[in-house]
C-alpha positions as CSV (number, residue, x, y, z in Angstrom):
1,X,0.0,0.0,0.0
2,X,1.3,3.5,-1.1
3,X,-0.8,5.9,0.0
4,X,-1.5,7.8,3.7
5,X,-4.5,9.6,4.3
6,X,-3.9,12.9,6.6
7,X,-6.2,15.1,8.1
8,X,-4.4,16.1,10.8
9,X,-1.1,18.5,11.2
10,X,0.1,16.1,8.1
11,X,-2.1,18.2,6.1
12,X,0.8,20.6,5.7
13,X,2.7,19.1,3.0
14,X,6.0,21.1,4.1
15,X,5.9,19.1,7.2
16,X,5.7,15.9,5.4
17,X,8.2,16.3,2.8
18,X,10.1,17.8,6.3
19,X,9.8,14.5,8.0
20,X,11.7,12.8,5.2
21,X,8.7,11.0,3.1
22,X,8.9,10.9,-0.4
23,X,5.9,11.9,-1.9
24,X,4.9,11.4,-5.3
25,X,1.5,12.7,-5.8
26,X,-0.7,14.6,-3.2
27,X,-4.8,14.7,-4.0
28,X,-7.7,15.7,-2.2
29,X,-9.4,12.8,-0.3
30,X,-12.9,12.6,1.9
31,X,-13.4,9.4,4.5
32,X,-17.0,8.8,5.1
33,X,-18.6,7.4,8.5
34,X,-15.8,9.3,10.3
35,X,-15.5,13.1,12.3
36,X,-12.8,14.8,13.1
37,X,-11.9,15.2,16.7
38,X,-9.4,16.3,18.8
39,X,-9.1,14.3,21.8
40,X,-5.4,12.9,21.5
41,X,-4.1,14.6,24.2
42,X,-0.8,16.4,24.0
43,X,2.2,15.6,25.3
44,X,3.4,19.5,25.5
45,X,0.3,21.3,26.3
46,X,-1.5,20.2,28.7
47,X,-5.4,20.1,28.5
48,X,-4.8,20.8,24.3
49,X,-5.7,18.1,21.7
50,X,-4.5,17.1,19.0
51,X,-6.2,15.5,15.7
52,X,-7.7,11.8,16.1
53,X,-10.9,10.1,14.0
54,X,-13.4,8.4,15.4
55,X,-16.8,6.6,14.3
56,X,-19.7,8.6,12.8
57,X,-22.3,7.1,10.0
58,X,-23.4,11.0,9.4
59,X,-19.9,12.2,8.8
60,X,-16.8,12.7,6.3
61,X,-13.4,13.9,7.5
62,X,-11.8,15.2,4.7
63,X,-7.8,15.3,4.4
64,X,-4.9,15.3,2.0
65,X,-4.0,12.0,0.4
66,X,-0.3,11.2,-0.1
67,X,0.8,8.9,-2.8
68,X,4.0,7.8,-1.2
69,X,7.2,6.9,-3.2
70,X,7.2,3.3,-1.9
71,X,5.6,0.9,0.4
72,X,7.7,1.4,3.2
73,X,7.7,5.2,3.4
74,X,4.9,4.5,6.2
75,X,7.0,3.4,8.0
76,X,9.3,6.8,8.5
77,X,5.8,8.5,9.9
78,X,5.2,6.1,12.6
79,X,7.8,7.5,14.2
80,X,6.7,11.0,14.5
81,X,3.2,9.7,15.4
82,X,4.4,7.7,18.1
83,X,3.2,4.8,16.7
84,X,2.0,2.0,18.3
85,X,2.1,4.3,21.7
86,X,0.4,7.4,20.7
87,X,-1.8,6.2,17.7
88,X,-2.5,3.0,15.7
89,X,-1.9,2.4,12.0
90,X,-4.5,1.4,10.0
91,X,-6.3,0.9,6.7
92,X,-9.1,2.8,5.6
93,X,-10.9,3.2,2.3
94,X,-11.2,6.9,1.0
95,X,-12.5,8.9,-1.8
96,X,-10.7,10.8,-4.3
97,X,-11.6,12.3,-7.8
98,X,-10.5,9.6,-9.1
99,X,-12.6,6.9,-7.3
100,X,-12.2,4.7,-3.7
101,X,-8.6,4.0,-2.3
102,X,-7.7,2.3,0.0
103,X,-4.8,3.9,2.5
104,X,-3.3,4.0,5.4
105,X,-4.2,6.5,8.3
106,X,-3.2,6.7,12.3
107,X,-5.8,6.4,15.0
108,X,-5.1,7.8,18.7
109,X,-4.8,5.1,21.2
110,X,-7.7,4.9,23.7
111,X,-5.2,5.1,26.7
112,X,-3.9,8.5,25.5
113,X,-7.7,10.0,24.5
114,X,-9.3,12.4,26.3
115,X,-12.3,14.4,26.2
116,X,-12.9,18.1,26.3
117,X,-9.7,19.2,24.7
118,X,-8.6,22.2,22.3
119,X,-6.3,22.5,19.7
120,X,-3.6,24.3,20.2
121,X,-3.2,27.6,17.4
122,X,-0.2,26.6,16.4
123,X,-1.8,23.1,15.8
124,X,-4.7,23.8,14.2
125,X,-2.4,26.2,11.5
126,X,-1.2,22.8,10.1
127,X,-4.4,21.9,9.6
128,X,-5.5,25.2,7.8
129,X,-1.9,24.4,5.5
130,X,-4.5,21.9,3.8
131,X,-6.7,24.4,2.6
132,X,-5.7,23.7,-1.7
133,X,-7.3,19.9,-0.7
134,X,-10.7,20.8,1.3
135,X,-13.7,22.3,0.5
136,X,-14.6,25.7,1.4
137,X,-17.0,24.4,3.9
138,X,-14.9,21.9,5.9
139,X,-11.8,24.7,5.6
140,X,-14.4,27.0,7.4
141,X,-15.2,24.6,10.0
142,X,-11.6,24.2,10.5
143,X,-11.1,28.0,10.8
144,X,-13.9,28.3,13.6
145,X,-12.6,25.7,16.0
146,X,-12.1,26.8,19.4
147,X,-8.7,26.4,20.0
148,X,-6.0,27.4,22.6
149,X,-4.0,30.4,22.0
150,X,-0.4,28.7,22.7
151,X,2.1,31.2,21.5
């Protein structure tokens, strides 16, 4: 499998290319049954979230979908999602232009979830970085999360 689905801080390709994946195609990609949330707590700021997915029939997360330059590029990302601590890699089938594709994504940990969290500003930015790859809608939803002003 080749391609990771994003929609959290990954959605700023800078930081992905940063992290050292090769990337050979970047599209716009939607994964129904699923909403954004932000109860992963962070490590740094305490009572701030970061991005996790979880369950919902009524709901699409949308993110940017890498097309990475081999099967093992994955593998360089579990490392900055603290993977298998921190979140769980999984697969998950997701929506392009193009048709349904099947993908990798992360998925926080139960033990490190927590409810009633913010996103940090600086956080949620990363997010906004995604903008070319959302709709305007879901962009604006973004852009009126409550979040934490950290800095």
């Amino acid at each position: 499998m080749r391609a990771y689905f994003a929609y959290g801080s990954n959605m700023n390709a800078l930081r992905v290319r940063e992290r050292g994946l090769t990337v050979a195609h970047i599209e716009a990609a939607s994964l129904p049954g699923f909403r954004l949330l932000f109860d992963k707590h962070s490590r740094l700021h305490e009572g701030m979230g970061h991005a996790n997915i979880g369950y919902d029939p009524g709901s699409v997360v949308e993110g940017v979908l890498y097309w990475l330059g081999s099967v093992e590029e994955i593998v360089k990302m579990d490392r900055f999602e603290r993977a298998p601590v921190n979140y769980g890699r999984d697969v998950v089938e997701v929506h392009t232009d193009s048709g349904a594709v099947a993908c990798w994504t992360y998925f926080a940990n139960p033990a490190v979830r927590r409810a009633g969290l913010r996103p940090p500003r600086s956080y949620l930015n990363h997010l906004l970085l995604g903008k070319p790859y959302l709709s305007a809608a879901y962009f604006a939803a973004l852009q009126g999360l409550d979040c934490v002003e950290d800095g």
